[in-house]
N, C-alpha and C positions, 0 to 999 in steps of 0.2 A: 067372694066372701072371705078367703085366707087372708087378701090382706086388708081388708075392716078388721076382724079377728084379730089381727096382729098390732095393728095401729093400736087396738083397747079403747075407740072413740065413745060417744054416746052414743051414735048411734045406731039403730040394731044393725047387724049386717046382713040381715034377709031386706029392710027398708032400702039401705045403703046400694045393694045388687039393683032393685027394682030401678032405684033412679035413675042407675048408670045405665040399664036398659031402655027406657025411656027415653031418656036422652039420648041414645043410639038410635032409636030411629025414629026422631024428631031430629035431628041430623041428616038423617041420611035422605030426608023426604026433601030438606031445605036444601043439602048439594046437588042435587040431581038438578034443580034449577039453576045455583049458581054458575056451574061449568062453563055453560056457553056465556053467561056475563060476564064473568068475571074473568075467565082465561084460565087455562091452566098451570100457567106457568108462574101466575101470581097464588094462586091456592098451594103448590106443591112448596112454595117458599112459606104461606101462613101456615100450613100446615106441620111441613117438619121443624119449624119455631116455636108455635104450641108444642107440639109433644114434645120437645125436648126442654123447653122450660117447664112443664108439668110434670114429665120425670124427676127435672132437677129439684124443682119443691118437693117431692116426693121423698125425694132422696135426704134431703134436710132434715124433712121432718123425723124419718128413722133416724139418723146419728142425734138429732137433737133428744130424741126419747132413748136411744142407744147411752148418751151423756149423763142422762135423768134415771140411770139405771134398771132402764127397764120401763118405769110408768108412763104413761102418756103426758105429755105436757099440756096442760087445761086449758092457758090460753092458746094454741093451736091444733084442737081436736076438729076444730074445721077443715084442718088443710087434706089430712088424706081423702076425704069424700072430694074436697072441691080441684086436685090435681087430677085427679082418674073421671071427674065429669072434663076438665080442660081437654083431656088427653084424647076422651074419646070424640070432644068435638072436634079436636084438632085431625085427627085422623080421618073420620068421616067425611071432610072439607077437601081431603085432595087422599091420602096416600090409596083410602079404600074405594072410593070410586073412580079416580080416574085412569088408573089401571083395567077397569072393565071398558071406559070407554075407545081407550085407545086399540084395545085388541081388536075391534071391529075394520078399524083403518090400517093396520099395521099387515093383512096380507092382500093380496091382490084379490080382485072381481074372480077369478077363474078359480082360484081355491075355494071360496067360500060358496061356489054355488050358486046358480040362477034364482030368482027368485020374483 
């Protein structure tokens, strides 16, 4: 919510939180299938591309309202909601689940336990 609040968009930042939650796990339901299709190694390259291009609009947007002394710039009050939805889908696609799957294959049968 700090940074809706901060951005000064339209809109509310209690609405703003919900979406980007939502959208987190309507993500994360859709990578858990992509993994095995898609590979990982292609996801960790879409993924830390997204978030770093969604940072960087991010980051825009602030100097450009930083510029505007402060007030939000009108025609771009879409951009802070819509980098922090890019971000979170970019991350959910590879940095935040495929780190969970690899830990399963990363020690041996004898560590982890018969089963």
């Amino acid at each position: 919510m700090t940074i809706f609040k901060a951005a000064g968009i339209g809109v509310d930042p209690s609405l703003a939180t919900m979406i980007i939650g939502f959208t987190q796990v309507l993500i994360v339901l859709i990578s858990t299938f992509l993994v095995d299709k898609a590979g990982r190694k292609l996801l960790l390259i879409i993924s830390g591309t997204g978030m770093s291009m969604s940072l960087i609009a991010l980051g825009v947007f602030f100097t450009i309202k930083e510029q505007h002394d402060g007030t939000s710039p009108g025609s771009l009050g879409w951009l802070p909601l819509t980098s922090l939805v890019g971000f979170i889908i970019s991350y959910n696609l590879g940095l935040a689940s495929i780190p969970w799957v690899m830990m399963g294959e990363l020690l041996p049968q004898r560590v982890k336990g018969e089963s």
